[in-house]
C-alpha positions as CSV (number, residue, x, y, z in Angstrom):
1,X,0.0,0.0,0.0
2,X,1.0,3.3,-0.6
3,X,0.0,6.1,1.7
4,X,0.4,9.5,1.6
5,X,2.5,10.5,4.5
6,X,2.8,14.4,6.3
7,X,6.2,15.4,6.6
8,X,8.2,18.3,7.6
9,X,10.7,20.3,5.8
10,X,14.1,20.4,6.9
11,X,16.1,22.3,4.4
12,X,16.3,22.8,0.8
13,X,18.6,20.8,-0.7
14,X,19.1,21.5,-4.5
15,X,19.8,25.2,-6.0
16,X,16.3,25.8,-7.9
17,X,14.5,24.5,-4.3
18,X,12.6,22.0,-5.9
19,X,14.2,19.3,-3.8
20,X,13.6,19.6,-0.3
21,X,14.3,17.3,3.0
22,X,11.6,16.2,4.6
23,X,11.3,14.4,8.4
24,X,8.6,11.8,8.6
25,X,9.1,10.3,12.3
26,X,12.3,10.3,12.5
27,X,13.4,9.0,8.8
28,X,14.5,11.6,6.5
29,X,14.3,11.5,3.0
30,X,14.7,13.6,-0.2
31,X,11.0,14.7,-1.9
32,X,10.6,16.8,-5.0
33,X,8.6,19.7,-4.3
34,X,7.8,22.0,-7.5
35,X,4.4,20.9,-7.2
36,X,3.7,23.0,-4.2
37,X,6.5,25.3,-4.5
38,X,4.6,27.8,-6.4
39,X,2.0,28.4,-3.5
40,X,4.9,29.2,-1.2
41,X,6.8,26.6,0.6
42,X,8.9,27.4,3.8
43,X,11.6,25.4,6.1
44,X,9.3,24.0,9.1
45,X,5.7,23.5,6.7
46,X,4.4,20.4,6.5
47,X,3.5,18.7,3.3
48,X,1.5,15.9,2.2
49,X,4.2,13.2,0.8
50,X,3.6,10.2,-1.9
51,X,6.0,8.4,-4.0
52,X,8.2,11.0,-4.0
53,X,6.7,14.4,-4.6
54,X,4.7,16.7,-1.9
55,X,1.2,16.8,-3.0
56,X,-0.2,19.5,-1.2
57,X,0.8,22.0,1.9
58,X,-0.7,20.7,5.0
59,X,-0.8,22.7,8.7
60,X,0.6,21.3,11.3
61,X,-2.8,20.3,13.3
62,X,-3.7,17.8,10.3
63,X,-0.2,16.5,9.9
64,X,-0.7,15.2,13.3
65,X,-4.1,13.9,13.0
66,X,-3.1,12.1,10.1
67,X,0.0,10.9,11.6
68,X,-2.1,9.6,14.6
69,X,-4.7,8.1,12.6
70,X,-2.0,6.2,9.9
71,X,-0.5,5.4,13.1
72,X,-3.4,3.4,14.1
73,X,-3.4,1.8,11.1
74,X,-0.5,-0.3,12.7
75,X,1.0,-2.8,9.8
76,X,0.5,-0.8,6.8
77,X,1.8,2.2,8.4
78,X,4.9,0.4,9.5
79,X,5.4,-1.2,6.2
80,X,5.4,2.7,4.9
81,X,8.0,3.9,7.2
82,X,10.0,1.2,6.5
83,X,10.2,1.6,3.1
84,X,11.0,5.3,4.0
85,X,13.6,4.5,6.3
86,X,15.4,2.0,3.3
87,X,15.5,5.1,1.1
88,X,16.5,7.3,3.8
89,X,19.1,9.8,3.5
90,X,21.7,11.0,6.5
């Protein structure tokens, strides 16, 4: 299954800020982020992760409700982070 996933952004990681580091729980990963650059994108916002590319700006009150509800999803949401966490950068 894949889910889409809130993370937060780190830093910006490539010159035309298109690539951004993102924190999901802990596991930090590269995401491409010129789909939601042109609305304004910030170190510290939150943004709605799948496959690769942030979907959509999210605040911080429904990152963590959707954290907490994928969360208690238990398996599937495991078997997300873990494929996170095997592409995760340092």
């Amino acid at each position: 299954m894949c889910l889409g996933i809130p993370g937060q952004i780190i830093e910006f990681v490539h010159e035309t800020n298109q690539i951004a580091k993102i924190d999901v729980n802990g596991v930090r990963r590269n995401v491409n982020v010129g789909l939601v650059l042109p609305d304004g994108l910030k170190v510290g916002d939150w943004v709605l992760v799948h496959v690769g590319f942030a979907l959509s700006i999210i605040d911080e009150e429904e990152a963590a409700r959707t954290l907490k509800f994928l969360e208690s999803m238990g398996q599937e949401f495991k078997d997300e982070l873990d494929e996170l966490m095997a592409s995760q950068i340092e």
